[in-house]
N, C-alpha and C positions, 0 to 999 in steps of 0.2 A: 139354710141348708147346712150340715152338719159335713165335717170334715169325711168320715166315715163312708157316706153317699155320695161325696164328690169322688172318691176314692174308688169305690163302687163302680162307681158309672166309669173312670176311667179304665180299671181292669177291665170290664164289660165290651169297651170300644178297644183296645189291645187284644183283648182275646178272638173276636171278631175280626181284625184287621191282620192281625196275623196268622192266624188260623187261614183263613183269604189265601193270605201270598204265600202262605208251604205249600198249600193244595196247588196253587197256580203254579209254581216255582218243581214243582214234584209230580205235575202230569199234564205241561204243556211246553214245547218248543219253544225257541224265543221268536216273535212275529207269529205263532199259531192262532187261529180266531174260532169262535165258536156263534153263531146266530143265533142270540134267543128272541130276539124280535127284529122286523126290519128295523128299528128304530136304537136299537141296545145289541150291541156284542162284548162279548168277553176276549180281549184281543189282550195277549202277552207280552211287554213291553219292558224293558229295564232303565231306569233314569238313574245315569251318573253325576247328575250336575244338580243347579238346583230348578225352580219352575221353570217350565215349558222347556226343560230341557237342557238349557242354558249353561256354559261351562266357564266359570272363572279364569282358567286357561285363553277363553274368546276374549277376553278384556285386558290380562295383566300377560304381563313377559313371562311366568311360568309353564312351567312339563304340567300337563292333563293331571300325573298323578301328585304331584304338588300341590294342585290347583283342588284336587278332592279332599286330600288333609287338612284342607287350610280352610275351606268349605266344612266338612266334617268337624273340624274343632269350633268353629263359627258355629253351628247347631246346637253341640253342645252346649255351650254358652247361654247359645239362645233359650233351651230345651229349661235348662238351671233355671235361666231369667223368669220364666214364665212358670215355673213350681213354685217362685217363689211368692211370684204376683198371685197366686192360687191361695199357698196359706194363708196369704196377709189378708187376702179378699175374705176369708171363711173365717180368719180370725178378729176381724173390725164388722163381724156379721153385716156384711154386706147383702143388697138383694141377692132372691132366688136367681132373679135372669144373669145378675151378674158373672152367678157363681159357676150357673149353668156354661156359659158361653168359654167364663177361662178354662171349667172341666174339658170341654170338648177342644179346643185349641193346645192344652197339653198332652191331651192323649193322641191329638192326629200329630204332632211335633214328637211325642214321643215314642209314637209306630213308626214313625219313618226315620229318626235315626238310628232304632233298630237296627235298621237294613242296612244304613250306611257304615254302623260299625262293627258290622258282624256278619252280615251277608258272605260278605268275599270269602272271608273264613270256614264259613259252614258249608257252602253251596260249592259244586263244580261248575264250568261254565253250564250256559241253555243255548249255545249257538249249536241247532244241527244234531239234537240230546236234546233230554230229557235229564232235566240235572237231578242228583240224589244228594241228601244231607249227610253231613256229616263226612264229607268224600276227602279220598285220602290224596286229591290233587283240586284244591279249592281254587276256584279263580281268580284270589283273592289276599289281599290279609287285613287285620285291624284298621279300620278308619278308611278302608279303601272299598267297601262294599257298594252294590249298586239297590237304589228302590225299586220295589218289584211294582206296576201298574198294569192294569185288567180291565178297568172299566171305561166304554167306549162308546159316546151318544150320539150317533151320527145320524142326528136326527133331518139332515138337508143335506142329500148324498148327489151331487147335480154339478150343471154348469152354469159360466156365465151367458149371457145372450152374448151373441156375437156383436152387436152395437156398442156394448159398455167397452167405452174407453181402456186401453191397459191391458184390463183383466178378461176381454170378451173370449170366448173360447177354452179357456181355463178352467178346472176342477175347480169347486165350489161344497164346502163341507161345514154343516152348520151342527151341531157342537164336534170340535176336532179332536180336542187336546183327550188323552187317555190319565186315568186317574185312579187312585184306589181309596181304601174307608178312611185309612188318616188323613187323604184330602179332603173327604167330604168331610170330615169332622172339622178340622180348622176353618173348611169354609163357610160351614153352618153355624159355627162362632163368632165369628167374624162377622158375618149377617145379622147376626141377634144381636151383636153390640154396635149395627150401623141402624136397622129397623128398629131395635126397641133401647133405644141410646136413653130416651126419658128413664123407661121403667128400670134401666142397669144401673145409671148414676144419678136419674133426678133425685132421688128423692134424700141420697145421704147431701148431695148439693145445697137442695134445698134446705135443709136442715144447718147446714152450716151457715146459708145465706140468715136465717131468722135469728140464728144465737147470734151473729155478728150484727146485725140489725137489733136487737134486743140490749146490745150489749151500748151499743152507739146512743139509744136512748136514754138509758139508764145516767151514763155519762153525759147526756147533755140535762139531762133532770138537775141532775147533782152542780153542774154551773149555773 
């Protein structure tokens, strides 16, 4: 796969993904839900931290808003690290699945630091409002924005039996966590390089495996 159409397909999944969260972020409250099946809602969530939620702040001796730059600049990093693993993958013409999988983990890495570095600045809050872009009291500033999340599969909305140990009588929610396209996109990267781990790396492996093996021959011929 050609540089060109990993490119492609990345713009494709940012345009998609953000396109998403303005429409979300521009005619939903925050915590407003919408039912499109019992199974799927569109429920409007902001994530400050990094997965499920999770605040750097909860672990180290810093301020929340410390804890988001330091986070934030960690992305960055990260976001870098993985363009770059992209060119070198397209440039040592690696497989298609390979190429495929790092496309889709830099575009969901790099939809969502969008939001983290630019959000706060663009957007006013959505607590209680319907936030508007470009407002001239943003929530926000540089490297302090929040990820905007929508998508909600509660697919086992219930309780436990009241025998189970602990948890008897307790809500019971089976998928919980709320997500948007940049997640699904890392996650479906991430997939193809745990399900199809032969077809991404066997085959340059093995390649490498026989010239080394070929090479070992050769060298013992020669003694």
């Amino acid at each position: 796969m050609s540089l060109k159409k990993s490119v492609l397909i990345i713009a494709v999944l940012l345009l998609i993904d953000q396109g998403s969260k303005y429409y979300i972020k521009t005619h939903f409250v925050l915590g407003e839900s919408v039912d499109v099946f019992n199974w799927f809602k569109i429920l409007f969530i902001e994530n400050s931290g990094a997965a499920w939620g999770a605040k750097l702040s909860d672990f180290l001796p810093v301020s929340e808003s410390t804890g988001k730059l330091i986070l934030t600049v960690f992305r960055l990093f990260a976001v870098a690290g993985i363009g770059y693993w992209l060119y070198d993958t397209v440039r040592k013409k690696s497989s298609k699945t390979l190429i495929w999988a790092v496309s889709l983990i830099f575009a969901g890495a790099l939809g969502n630091i969008i939001d983290s570095v630019f959000y706060g600045m663009i957007f006013n809050d959505s607590y209680q409002q319907v936030a508007t872009a470009f407002s001239a009291e943003p929530y926000g500033d540089i490297f302090h924005g929040k990820v905007v999340d929508m998508l909600y599969f509660p697919i086992i909305d219930s309780t436990w039996p009241e025998w189970v140990p602990y948890f008897g009588g307790s809500d019971f929610r089976f998928f919980e966590p709320v997500f948007n396209i940049a997640d699904m996109a890392i996650s479906t990267g991430v997939g193809i390089l745990i399900v199809f781990n032969k077809s991404a790396f066997g085959k340059k492996e093995a390649d490498a495996y026989s010239d080394s093996w070929d090479d070992y021959v050769a060298r013992t011929e020669k003694e």
